[in-house]
Biopython code that builds the backbone (N, CA, C, O; Angstrom):
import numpy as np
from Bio.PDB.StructureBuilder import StructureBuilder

atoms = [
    (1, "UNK", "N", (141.339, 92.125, 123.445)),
    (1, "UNK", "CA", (141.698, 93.144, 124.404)),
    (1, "UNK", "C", (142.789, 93.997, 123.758)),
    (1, "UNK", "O", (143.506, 93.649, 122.820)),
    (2, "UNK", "N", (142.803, 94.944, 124.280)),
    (2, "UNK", "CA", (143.498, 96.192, 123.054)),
    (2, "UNK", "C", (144.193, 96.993, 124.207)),
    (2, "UNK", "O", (143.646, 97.290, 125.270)),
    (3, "UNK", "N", (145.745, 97.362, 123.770)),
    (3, "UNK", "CA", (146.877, 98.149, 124.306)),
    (3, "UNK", "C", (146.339, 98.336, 125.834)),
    (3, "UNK", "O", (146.527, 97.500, 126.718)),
    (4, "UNK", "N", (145.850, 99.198, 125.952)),
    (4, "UNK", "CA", (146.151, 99.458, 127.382)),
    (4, "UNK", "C", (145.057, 98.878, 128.286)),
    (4, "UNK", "O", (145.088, 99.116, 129.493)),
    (5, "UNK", "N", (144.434, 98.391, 127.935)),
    (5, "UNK", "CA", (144.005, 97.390, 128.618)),
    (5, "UNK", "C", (144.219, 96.193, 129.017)),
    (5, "UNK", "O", (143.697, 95.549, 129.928)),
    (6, "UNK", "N", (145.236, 95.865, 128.080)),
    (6, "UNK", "CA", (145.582, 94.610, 128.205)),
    (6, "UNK", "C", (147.213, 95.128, 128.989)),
    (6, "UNK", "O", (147.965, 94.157, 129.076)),
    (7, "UNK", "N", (147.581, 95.914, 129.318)),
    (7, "UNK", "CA", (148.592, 96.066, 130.144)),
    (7, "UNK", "C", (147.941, 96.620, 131.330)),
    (7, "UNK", "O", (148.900, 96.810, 132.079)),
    (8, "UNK", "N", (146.998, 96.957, 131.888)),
    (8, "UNK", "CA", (146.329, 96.719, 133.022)),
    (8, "UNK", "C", (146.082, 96.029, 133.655)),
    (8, "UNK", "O", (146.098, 95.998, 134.886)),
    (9, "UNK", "N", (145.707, 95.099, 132.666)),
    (9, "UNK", "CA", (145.377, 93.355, 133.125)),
    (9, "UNK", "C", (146.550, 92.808, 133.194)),
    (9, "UNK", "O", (146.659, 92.394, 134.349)),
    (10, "UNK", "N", (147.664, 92.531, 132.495)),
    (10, "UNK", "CA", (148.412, 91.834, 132.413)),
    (10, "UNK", "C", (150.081, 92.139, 133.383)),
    (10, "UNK", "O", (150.907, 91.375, 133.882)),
    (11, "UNK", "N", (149.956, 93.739, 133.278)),
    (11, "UNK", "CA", (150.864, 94.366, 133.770)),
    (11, "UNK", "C", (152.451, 94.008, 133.109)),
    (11, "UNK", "O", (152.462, 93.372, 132.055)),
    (12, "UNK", "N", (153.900, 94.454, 133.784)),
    (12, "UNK", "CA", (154.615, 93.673, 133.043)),
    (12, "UNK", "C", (154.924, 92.413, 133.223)),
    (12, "UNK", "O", (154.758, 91.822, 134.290)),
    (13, "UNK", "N", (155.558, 91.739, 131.833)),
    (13, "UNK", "CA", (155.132, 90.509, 131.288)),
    (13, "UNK", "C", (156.282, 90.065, 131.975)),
    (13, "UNK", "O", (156.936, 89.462, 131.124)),
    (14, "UNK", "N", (156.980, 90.028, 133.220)),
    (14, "UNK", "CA", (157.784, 89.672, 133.996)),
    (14, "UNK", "C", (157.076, 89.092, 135.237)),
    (14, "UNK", "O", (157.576, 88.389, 136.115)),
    (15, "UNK", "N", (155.457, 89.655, 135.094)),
    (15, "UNK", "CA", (154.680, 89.008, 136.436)),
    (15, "UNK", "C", (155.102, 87.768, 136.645)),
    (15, "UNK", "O", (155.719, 87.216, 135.734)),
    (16, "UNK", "N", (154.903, 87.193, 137.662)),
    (16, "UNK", "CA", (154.864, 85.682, 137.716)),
    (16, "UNK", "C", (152.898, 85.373, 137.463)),
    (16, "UNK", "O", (152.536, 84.435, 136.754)),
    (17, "UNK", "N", (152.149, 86.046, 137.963)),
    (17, "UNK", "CA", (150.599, 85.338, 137.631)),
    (17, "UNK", "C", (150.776, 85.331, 135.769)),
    (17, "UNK", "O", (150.748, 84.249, 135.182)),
    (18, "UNK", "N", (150.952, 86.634, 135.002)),
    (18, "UNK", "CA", (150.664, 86.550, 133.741)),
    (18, "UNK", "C", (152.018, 85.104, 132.778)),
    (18, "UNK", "O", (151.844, 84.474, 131.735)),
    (19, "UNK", "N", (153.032, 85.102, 133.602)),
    (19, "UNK", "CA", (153.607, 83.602, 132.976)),
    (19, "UNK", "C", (153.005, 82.701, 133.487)),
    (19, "UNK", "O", (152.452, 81.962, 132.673)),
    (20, "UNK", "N", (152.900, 82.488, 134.365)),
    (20, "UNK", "CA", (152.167, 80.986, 134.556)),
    (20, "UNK", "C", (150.726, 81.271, 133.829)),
    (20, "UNK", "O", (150.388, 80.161, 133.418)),
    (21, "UNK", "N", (149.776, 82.157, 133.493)),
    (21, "UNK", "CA", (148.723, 82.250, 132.776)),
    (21, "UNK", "C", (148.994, 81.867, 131.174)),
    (21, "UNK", "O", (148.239, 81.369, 130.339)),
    (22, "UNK", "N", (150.210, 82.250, 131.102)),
    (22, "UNK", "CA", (150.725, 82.205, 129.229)),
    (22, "UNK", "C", (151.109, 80.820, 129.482)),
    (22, "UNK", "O", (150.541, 80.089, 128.670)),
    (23, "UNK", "N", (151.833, 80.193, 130.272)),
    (23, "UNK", "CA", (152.481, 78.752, 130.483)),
    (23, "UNK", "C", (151.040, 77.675, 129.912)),
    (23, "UNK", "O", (150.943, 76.788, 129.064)),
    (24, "UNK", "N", (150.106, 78.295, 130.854)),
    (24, "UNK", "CA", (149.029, 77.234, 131.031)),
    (24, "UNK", "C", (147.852, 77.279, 129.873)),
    (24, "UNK", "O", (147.267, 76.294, 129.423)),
    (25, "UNK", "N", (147.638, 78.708, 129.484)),
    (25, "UNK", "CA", (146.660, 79.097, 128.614)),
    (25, "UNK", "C", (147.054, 78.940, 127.144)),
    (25, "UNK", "O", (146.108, 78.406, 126.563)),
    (26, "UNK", "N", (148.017, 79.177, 126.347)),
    (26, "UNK", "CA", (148.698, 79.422, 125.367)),
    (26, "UNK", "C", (149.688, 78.597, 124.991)),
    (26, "UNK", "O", (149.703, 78.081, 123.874)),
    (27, "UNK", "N", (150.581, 78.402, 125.867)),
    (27, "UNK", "CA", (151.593, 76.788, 125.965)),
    (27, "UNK", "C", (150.988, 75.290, 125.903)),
    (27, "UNK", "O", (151.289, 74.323, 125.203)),
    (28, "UNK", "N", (150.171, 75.449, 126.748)),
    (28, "UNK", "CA", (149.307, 74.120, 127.251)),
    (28, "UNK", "C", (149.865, 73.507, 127.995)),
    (28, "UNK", "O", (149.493, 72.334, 128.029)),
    (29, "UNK", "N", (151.030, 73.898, 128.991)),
    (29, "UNK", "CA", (151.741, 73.224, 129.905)),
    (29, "UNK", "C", (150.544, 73.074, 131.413)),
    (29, "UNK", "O", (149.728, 73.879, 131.864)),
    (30, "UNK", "N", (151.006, 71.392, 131.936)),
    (30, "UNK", "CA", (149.757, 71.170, 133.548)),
    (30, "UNK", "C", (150.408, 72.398, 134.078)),
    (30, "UNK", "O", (151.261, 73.223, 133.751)),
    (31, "UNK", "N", (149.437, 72.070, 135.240)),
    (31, "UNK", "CA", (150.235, 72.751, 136.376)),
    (31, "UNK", "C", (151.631, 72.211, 137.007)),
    (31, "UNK", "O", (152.527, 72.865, 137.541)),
    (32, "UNK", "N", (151.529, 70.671, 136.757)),
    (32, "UNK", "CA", (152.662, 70.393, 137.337)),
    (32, "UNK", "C", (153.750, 70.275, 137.090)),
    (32, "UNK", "O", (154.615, 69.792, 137.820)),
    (33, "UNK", "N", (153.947, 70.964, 135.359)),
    (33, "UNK", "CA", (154.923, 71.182, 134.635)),
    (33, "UNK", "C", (155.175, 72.388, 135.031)),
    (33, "UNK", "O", (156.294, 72.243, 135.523)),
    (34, "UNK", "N", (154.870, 73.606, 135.169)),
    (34, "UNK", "CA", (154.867, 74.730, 135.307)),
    (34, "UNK", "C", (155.553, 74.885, 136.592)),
    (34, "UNK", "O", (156.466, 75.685, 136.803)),
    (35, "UNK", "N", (155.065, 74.087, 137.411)),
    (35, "UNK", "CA", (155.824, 73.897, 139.031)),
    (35, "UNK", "C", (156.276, 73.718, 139.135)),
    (35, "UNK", "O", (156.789, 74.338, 140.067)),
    (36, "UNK", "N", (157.453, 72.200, 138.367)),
    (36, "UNK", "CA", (158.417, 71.983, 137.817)),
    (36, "UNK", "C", (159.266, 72.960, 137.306)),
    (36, "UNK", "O", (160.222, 73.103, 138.068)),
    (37, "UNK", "N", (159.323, 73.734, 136.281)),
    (37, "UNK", "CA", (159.622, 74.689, 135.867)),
    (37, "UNK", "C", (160.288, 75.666, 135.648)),
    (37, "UNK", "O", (161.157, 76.112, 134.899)),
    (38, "UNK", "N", (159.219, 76.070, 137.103)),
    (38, "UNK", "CA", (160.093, 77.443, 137.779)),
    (38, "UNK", "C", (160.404, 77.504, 139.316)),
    (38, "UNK", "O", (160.705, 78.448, 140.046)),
    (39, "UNK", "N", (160.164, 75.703, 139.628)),
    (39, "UNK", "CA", (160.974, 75.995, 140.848)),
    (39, "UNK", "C", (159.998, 76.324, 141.915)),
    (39, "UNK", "O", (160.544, 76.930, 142.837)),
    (40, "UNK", "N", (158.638, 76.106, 142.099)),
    (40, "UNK", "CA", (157.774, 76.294, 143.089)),
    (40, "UNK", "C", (156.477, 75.344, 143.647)),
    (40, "UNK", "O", (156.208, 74.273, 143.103)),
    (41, "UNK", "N", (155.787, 75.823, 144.685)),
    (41, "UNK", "CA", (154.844, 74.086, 144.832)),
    (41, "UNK", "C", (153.709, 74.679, 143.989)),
    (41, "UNK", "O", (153.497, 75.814, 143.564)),
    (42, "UNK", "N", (152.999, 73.415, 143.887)),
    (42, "UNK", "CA", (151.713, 73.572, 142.755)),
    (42, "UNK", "C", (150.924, 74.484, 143.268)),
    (42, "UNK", "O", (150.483, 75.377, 142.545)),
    (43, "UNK", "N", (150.567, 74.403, 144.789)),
    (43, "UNK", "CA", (149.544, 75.456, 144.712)),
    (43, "UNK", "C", (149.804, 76.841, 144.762)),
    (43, "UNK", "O", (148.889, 77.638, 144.971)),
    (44, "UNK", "N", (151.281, 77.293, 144.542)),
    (44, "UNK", "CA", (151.752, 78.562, 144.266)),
    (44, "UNK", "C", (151.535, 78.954, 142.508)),
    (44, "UNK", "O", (151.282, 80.045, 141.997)),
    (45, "UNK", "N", (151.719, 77.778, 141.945)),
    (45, "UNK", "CA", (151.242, 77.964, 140.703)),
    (45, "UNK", "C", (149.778, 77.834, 140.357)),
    (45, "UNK", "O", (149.481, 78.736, 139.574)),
    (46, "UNK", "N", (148.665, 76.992, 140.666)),
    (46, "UNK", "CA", (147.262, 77.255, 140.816)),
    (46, "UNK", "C", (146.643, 78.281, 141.253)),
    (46, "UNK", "O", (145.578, 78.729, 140.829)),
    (47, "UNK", "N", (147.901, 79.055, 142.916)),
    (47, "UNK", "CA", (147.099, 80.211, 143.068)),
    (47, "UNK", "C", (147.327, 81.315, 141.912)),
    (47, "UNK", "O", (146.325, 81.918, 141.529)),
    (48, "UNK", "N", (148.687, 81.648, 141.276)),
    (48, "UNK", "CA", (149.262, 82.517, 140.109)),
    (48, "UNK", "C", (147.904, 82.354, 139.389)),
    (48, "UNK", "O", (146.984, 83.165, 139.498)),
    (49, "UNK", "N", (147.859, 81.013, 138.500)),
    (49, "UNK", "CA", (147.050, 80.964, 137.613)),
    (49, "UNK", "C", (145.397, 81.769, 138.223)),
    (49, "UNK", "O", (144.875, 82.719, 137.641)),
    (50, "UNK", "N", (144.956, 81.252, 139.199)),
    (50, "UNK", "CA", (143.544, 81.493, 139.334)),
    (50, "UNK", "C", (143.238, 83.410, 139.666)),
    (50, "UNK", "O", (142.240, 84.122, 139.553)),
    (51, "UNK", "N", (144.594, 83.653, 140.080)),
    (51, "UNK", "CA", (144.846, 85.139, 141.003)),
    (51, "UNK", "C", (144.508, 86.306, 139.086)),
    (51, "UNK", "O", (144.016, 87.429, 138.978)),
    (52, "UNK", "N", (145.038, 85.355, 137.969)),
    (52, "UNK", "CA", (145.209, 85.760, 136.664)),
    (52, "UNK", "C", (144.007, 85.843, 136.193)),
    (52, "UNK", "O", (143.528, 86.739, 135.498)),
    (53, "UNK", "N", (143.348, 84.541, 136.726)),
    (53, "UNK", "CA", (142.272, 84.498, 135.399)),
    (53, "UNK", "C", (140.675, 85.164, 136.099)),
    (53, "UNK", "O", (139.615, 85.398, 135.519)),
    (54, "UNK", "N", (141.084, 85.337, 137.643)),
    (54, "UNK", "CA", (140.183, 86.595, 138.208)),
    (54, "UNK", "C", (140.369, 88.231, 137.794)),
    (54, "UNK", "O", (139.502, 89.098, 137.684)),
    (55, "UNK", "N", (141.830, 88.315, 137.608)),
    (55, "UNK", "CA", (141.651, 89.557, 136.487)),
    (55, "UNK", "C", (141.302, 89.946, 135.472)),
    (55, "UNK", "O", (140.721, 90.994, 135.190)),
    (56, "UNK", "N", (141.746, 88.849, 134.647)),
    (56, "UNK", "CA", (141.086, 88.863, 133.184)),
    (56, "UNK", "C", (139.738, 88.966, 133.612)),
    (56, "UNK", "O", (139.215, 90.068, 133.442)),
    (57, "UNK", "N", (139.105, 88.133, 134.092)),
    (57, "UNK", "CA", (137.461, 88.090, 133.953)),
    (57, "UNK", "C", (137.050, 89.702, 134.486)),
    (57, "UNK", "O", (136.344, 90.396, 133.755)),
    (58, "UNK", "N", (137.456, 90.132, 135.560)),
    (58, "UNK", "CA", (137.154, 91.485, 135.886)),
    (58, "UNK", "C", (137.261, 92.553, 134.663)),
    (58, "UNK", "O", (136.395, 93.252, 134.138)),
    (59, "UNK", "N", (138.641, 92.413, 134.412)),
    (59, "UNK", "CA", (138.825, 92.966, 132.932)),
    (59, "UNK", "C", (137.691, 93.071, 131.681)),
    (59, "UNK", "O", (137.324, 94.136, 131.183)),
    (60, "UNK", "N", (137.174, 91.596, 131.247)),
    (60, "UNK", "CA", (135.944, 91.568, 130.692)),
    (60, "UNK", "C", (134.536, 92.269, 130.667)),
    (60, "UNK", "O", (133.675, 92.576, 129.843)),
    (61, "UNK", "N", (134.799, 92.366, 132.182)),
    (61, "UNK", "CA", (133.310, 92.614, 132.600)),
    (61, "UNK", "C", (133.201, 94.169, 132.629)),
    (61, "UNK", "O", (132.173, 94.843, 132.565)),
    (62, "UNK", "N", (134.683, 94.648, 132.758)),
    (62, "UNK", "CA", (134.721, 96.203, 132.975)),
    (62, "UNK", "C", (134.964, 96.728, 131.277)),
    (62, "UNK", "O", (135.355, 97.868, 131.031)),
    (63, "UNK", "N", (134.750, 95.997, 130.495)),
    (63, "UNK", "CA", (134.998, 96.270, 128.837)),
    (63, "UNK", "C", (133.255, 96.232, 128.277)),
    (63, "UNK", "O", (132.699, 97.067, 127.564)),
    (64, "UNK", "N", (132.755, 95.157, 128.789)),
    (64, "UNK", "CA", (131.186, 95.118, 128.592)),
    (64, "UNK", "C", (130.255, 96.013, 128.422)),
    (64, "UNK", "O", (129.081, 95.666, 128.293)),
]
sb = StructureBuilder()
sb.init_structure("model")
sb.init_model(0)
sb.init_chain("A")
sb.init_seg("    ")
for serial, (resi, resn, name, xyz) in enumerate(atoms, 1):
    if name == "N":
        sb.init_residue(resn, " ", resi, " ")
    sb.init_atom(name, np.array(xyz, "f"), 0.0, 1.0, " ", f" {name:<3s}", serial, name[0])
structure = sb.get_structure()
């Protein structure tokens, strides 16, 4: 994914969905480290993560 697309998707890198996406995707941290973390319940971090990786995929599909 290339410049401005990937700041579409990602927006700034202060999001909370795109850190917990980098936490989980790239780090390899659980979820329940991540929840740990930063101080929130898991399914605030499952929803971050899943709320992320429905963009990306949209993202994909609109690059196709």
């Amino acid at each position: 994914m290339r410049g401005l697309a990937r700041r579409r998707v990602y927006g700034h890198h202060q999001n909370k969905e795109w850190e917990t996406f980098r936490l989980k995707v790239y780090e390899g941290y659980t979820f329940g480290e991540i929840s740990a973390n930063q101080g929130v319940d898991l399914s605030t971090v499952k929803s971050r993560y899943y709320a992320m990786v429905k963009r990306v995929r949209k993202e994909w599909d609109y690059l196709e």
